[in-house]
N, C-alpha and C positions, 0 to 999 in steps of 0.2 A: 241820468242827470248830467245836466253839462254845467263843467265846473270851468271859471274863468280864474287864473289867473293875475295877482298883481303884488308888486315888491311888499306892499303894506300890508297883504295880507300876514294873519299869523303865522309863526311856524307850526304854533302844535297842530290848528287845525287843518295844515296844509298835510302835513304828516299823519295824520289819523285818517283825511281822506286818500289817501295817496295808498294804505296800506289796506285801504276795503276793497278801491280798483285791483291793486296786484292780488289780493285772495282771489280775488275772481276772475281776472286771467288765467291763474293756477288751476283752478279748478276747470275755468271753459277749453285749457287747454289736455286736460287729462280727460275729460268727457270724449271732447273731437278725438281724439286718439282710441280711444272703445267705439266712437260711433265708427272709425274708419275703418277699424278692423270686422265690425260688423258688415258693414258693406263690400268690404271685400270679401268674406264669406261671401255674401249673395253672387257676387258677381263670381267668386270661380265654381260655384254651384251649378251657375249660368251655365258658365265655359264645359264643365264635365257636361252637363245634361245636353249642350251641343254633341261632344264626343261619344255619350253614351249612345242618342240616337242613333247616329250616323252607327254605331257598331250592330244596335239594335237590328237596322234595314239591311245590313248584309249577312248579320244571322237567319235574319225571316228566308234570305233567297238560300242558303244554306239547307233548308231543310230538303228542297227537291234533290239535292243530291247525298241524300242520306240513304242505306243501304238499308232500311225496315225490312225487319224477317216479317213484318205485318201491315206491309203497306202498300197492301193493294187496296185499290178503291180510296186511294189518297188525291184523286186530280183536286176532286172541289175544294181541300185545302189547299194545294199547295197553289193554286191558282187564285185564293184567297190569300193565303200569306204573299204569295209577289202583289199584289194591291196593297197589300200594308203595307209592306216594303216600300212600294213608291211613297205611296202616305208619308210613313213615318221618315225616307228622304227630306220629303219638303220640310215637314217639320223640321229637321234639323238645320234647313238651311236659313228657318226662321228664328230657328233657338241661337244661332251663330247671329244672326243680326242683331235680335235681341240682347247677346252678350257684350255686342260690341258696341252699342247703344249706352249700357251700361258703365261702360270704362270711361264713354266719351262724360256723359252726362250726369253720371253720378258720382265716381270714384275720382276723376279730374278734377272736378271742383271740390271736393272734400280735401286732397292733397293739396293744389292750389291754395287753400283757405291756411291750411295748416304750415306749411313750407313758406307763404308769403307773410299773412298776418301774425300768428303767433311766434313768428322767428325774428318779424319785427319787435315785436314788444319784448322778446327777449334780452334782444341787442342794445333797445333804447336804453331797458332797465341796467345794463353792464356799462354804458356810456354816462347814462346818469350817476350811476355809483362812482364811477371815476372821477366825475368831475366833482361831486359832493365831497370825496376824500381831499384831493387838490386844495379845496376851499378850504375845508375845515384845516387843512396844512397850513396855510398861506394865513387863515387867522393865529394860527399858535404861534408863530413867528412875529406875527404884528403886535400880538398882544404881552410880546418881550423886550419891548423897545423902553427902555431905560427913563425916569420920570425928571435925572438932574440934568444930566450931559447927554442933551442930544443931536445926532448925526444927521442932517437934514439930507443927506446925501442916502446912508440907509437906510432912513426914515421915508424919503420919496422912491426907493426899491419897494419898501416893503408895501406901502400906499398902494404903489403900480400892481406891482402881483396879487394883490389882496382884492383890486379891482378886477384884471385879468381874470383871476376864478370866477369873480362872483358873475361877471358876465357869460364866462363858460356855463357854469352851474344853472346859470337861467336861462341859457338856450336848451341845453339839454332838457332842464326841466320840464321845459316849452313844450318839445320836442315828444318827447314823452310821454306826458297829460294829454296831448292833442292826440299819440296812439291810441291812449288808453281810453279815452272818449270814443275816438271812430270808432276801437273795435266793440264795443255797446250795442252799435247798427249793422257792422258787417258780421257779428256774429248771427244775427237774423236771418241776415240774405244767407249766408254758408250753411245753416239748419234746413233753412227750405228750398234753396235751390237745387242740393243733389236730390230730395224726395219728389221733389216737381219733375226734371229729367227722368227718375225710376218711374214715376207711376206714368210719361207721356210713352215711356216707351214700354213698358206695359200693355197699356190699350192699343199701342200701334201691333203690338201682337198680338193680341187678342184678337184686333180685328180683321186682321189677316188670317187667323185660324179662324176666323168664323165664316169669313168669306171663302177659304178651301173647305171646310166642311160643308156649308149649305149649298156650294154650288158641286161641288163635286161628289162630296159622300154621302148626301143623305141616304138617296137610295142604296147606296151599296151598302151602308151601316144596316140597313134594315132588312136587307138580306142575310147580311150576316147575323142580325139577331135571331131574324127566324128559325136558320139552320142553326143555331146554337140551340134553341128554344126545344128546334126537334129533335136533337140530338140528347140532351136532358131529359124530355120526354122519353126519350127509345130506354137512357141509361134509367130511369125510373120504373119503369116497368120492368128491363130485366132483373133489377134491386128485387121489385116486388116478387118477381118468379123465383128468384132465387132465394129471399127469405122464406117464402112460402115451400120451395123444396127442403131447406133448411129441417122447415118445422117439421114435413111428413118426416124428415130420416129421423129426426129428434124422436116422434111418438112410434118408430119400429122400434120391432124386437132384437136383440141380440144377435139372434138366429139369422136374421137377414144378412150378417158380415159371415158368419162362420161358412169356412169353404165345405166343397162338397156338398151342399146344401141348398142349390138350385130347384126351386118350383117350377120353374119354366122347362115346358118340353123342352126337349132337344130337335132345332133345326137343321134339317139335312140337304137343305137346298140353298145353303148358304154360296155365294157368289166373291162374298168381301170377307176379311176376319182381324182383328184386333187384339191383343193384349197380351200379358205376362207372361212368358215360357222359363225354362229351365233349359240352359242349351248344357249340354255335356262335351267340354274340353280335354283334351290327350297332353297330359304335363308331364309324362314320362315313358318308358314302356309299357309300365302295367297301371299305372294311377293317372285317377281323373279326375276334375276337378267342374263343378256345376256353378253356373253365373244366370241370375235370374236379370233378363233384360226385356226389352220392350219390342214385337214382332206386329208384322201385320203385311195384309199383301197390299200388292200393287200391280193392277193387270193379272201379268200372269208371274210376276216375280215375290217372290218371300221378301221383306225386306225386315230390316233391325235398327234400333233407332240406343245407342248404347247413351245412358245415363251422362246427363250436360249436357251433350249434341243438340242442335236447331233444328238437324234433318236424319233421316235414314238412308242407310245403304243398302245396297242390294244384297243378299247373301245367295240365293239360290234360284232359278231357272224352274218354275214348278212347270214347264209344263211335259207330258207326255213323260212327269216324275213318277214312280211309285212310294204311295205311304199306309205305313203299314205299323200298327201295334205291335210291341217288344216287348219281351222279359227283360227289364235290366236294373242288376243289381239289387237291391232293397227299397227302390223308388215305385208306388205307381204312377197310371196313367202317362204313361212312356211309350212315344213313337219313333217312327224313324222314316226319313224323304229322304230317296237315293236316286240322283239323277239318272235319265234314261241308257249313259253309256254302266254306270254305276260303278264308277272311279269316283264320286263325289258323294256322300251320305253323313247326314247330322241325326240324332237323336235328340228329340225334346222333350219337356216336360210340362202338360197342363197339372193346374193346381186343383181341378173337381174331375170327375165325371163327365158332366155334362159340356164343359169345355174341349175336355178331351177327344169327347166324338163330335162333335161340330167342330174341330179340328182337323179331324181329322176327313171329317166329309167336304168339308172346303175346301180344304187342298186337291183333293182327289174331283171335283167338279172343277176347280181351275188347272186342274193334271190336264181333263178332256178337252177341256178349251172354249169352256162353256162360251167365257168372259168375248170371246170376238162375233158371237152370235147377234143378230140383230135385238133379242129382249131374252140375254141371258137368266134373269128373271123365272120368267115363264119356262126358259128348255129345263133350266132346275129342277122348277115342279113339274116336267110333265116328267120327266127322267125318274125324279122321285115317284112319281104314281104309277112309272112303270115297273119301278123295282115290289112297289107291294102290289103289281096282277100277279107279278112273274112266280109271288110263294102264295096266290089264295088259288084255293082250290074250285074247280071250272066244273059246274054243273050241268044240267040237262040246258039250262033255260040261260045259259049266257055262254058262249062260247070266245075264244082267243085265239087268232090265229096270227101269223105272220108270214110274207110271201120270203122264201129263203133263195137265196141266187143260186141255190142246186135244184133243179128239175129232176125228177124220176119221173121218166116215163110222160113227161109235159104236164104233170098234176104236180102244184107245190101245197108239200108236207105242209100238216098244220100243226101247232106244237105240242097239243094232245097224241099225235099218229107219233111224237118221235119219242115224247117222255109221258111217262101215267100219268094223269095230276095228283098230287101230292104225295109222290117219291120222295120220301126222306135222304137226308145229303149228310154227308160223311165229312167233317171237316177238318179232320186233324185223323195221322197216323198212329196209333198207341202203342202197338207194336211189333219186331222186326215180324220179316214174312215166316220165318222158320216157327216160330214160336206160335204164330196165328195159327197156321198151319195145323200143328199138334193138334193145338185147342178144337179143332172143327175135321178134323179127319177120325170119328167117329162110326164103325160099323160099314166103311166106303168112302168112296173116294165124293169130295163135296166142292160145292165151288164158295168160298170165305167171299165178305162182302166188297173186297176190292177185287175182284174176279182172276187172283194170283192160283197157278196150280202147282201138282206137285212135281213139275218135272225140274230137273236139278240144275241150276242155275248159277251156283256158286263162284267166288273167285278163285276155288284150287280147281275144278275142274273146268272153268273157261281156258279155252284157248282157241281165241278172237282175231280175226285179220282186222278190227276195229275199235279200237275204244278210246271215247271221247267223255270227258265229265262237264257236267253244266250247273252253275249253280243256280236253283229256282227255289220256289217256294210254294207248298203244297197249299191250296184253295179248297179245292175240295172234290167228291165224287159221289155219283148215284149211278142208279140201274136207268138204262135209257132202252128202246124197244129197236130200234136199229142200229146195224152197225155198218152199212152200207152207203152212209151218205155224210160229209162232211157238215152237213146240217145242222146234226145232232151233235155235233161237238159246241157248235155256236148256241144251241137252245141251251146244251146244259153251262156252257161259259157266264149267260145271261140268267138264268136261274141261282147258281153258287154266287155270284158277285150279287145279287140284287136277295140272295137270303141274307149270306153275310150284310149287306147292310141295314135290312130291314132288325133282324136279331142281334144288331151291335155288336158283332163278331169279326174286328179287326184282326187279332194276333194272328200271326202264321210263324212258323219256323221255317228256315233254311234249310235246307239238304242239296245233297250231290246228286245228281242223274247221270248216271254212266250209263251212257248206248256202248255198246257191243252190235257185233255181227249177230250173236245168236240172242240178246235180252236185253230186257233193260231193267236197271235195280236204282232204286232209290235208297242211298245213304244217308246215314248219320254223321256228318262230318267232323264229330266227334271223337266218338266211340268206332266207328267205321262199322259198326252193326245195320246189314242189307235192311230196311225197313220195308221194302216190298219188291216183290221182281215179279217179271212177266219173261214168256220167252216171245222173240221177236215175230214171231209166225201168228203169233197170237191177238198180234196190234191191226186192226182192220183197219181203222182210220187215224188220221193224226193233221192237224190244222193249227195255224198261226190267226189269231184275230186278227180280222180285215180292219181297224180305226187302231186296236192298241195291239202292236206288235211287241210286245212283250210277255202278253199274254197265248196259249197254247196248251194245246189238248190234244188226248188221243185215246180210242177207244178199243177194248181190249174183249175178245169173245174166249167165255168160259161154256162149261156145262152144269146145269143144272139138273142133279138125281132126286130131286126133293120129288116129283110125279113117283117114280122108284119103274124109271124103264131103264133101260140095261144100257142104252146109250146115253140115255139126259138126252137134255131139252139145251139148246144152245143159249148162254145169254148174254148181254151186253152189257159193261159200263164204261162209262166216261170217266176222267180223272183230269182235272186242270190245275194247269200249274201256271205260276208268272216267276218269270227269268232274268234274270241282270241284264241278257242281252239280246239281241232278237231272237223272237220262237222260232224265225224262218232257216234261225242256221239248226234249230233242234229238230226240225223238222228236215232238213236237207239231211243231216246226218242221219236220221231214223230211215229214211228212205236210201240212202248209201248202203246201210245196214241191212236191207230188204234184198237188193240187188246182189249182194253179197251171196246174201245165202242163197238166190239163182241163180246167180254164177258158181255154185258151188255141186249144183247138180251137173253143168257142161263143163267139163276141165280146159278145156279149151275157151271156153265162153270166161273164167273165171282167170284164166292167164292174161285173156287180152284187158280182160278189166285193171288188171293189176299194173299191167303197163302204163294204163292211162293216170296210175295215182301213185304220189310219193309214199312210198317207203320209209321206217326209220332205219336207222344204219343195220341191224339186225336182220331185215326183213319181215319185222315179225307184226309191227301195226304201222296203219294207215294214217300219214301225216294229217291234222288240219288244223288249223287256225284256234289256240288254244284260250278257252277266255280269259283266264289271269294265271299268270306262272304256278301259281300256289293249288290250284282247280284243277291244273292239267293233270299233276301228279299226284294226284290223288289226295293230297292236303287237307287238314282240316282249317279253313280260315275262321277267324275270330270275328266278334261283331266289327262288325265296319268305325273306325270312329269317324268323329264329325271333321271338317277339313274348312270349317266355316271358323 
């Protein structure tokens, strides 16, 4: 309502209107002040959502250089996130206009309205008041002027002043009323003009993101839905696979966790292997200490993968290793890989059985070298099916033969002509030779089943131009039909290694072999108790395996009185052993040993030999190349520990 103004109006109703305008300035001015702060909320919402974007697009190119221990087969995202990247660029560059849009057109004219008009009205209303106080002054003075004796002189003072206000009073009031009127209307325009600027610049972004999304992303949006689509799909179905494995473990037995308790044959042509061992650590001189950690091969290396770690290290070189079952301690299912110079050896522990020897046959197929073969696979098993010809017994109507690189005579042995089939094999030593001996020298002189005699062999009365000790490890022995051909060392090497494995008969123990010039005795390198001796004249043949040189044998001829002719019947057995270090020095030194004692028939033949070899300071043995300090002199070494 527009109110007009004039001297004659009343005062009271001049004053009752005057004081509904100012409520309602008061109030439209505290409104505007909430509505201002609202709006500038939006607008530094605006402003972050600029900022946040723009940090947004340069997280997204972030990810390509992120070091994922799982991110391979990551192109298609990351070549997706640098697309949103740019996207989400633009965006921001449209979130920034839009902010600034905002400041121009909404938040300026809000301040504007508030800093102009209602600072007006505030001011008129302080102006007004001043001049109303004046007035009302200027009356109290006038209406003291005295009614007998009057001063026409301060009488037309106070006239003048009294006029003075009243004219001040009514401009201001003028002044004032005419704020308080306009702002009625400019309160209108200041409500809708910032919301007209927010919503123009609104649509002006809108439409601008709609114009880079239909022209530029649709297709790519719907690519990208797709591969999300299939990607849910994939995770959907492994959900399903995996709750469904959930269930079976749910509806198994108990039985199925407890170890040692494997249904499943045992695999011997294992190539790969996996899982939990016991490695046994040296924490002192005499005490050790067991840490169960996470093993598996790779190639042809053992690798360990220690609890937290991302990845595994390497621990050991399996190939052309020997591993072999131990007695150790109060633990079973205990082995031991001792690299081929055999300064490096660990002990481990599987937690069944069945782990144990597929353990231990997988190492021992990645020892050969399976893994560089073109379908390792397949040499596995056929390696495995030759291990069970090598123990079934050969009948009329199947025969087995194999062509051997030794010729007799231009006809190659067939492995019936060198060993019976189904010669029973000897696989561990029980006890010394002296003792065996007793036991089987009954009524005459007999040949025991390691084909030892009884001629005296012992360390008091050796006195040897040779003795060398080697540590090896007894495999095993049979009766074989010749002793003339290195052949028969190799058929029975291929027989003992492919029983033992067929009959899960890993263990072996260690002893010492001391060659001598005149025998050879296998020790206890414990007890130093002779566990078996030969005398050296007695050894026909002796051979280093042609692939695994650490393997070696040698064949020793007895007599057999069991016919009961007055001389016996001559006969043969093999005996293989595997060595820490090559068989070919056990063998060079067996054959020094030989020469020896032919030189020992020409005295002269036997001086010049002596010239041609070191001496120890005494003269009294033959220098050579000792395997370990501890071996040479006759020592008994303890198990090896782990160095892993």
């Amino acid at each position: 309502m527009i109110i007009y103004f004039s001297m004659s109006l009343c005062l009271l109703q001049t004053r009752s209107l005057l004081s509904v305008f100012e409520e309602d300035a008061g109030t439209l001015t505290d409104y505007t002040n909430q509505l201002l702060q609202s709006m500038q909320r939006v607008y530094g919402a605006q402003s972050e959502m600029g900022l946040a974007t723009e940090q947004l697009s340069s997280q997204l190119l972030e990810y390509e250089k992120q070091n994922f221990a799982l991110g391979k087969g990551d192109e298609e995202v990351i070549s997706t996130l640098q697309q949103f990247a740019r996207t989400v660029g633009e965006l921001n560059t449209l979130h920034s206009e839009l902010a600034s849009q905002m400041a121009d057109r909404m938040i300026f004219p809000m301040i504007q309205f508030r800093e102009k008009d209602l600072t007006e009205i505030s001011t008129l209303r302080e102006v007004f008041g001043i001049a109303s106080d004046e007035h009302e002054a200027a009356m109290v003075k006038y209406s003291r002027l005295p009614k007998k004796k009057e001063n026409e002189k301060v009488k037309a003072e106070l006239v003048g002043e009294v006029a003075y206000s009243r004219r001040k009073q009514h401009q201001a009031s003028m002044q004032y009323y005419c704020a308080l009127n306009a702002l009625q209307y400019r309160k209108r325009v200041a409500m809708l003009e910032p919301m007209l600027g927010y919503t123009q610049a609104q649509i002006h972004f809108y439409k601008k993101g709609m114009d880079l999304v239909s022209k530029k992303m649709d297709s790519f949006l719907v690519s990208v839905s797709s591969m999300t689509q299939s990607i849910q799909a994939q995770l959907d179905s492994e959900a399903e696979a995996m709750r469904l494995t959930q269930r079976e473990l749910l509806s198994m037995e108990d039985t199925v966790y407890m170890p040692d308790r494997d249904p499943v044959p045992v695999n011997r042509t294992l190539i790969q292997k996996a899982g939990y061992l016991n490695i046994r650590n040296k924490t002192g001189l005499v005490t050790t200490t067991w840490d169960r950690l996470y093993f598996f091969t790779q190639g042809g290396n053992l690798m360990c993968q220690p609890r937290g770690a991302v990845a595994g290290g390497m621990v050991l070189d399996l190939d052309n290793s020997s591993v072999m079952a131990v007695e150790c301690e109060d633990r079973r299912y205990c082995f031991q890989i001792t690299s081929p110079s055999g300064k490096t050896s660990m002990i481990l522990q599987a937690e069944s059985k069945k782990e144990y020897e597929e353990w231990i046959c997988t190492l021992n197929n990645i020892s050969r070298q399976i893994y560089l073969t073109d379908n390792p696979e397949a040499v596995a098993i056929r390696l495995n099916q030759t291990a069970i010809q090598a123990v079934t017994p050969i009948t009329s109507f199947e025969r087995r033969g194999e062509v051997s690189s030794c010729v007799i005579s231009g006809i190659a042995p067939e492995a019936e002509d060198l060993i019976v089939p189904g010669t029973p094999i000897q696989f561990d030593i029980m006890l010394p030779a002296s003792e065996f001996q007793d036991q089987n020298r009954v009524g005459g002189r007999r040949t025991n089943p390691f084909g030892e005699t009884d001629d005296d062999c012992s360390p008091e009365s050796d006195d040897s131009l040779l003795q060398q000790v080697f540590a090896v490890r007894f495999l095993g022995s049979m009766a074989v039909r010749s002793g003339q051909t290195q052949e028969v060392i190799y058929e029975a090497m291929r027989q003992v290694l492919a029983a033992r494995a067929i009959h899960n008969i890993f263990r072996t123990t260690e002893s010492h072999l001391m060659v001598t010039s005149s025998c050879l005795r296998l020790i206890d390198p414990r007890t130093q108790v002779t566990r078996i001796s030969f005398q050296l004249q007695e050894v026909t043949q002796f051979a280093a395996h042609q692939e695994n040189g650490r393997l070696m044998g040698f064949v020793v001829e007895g007599r057999d009185w069991s016919e009961g002719t007055e001389e016996g019947e001559p006969s043969f057995s093999a005996f293989v052993f595997e060595s820490n270090t090559e068989g070919e020095k056990i063998c060079y030194t067996i054959s020094l040993g030989k020469d020896i004692i032919e030189a020992k028939k020409d005295p002269e033949a036997l001086a010049q030999l002596m010239k041609n070899m070191p001496l120890t300071n005494d003269g009294k043995f033959l220098l050579l190349d000792s395997e370990t300090g501890d071996t040479a002199n006759g020592g008994a070494p303890d198990e090896e520990e782990s160095e892993a």
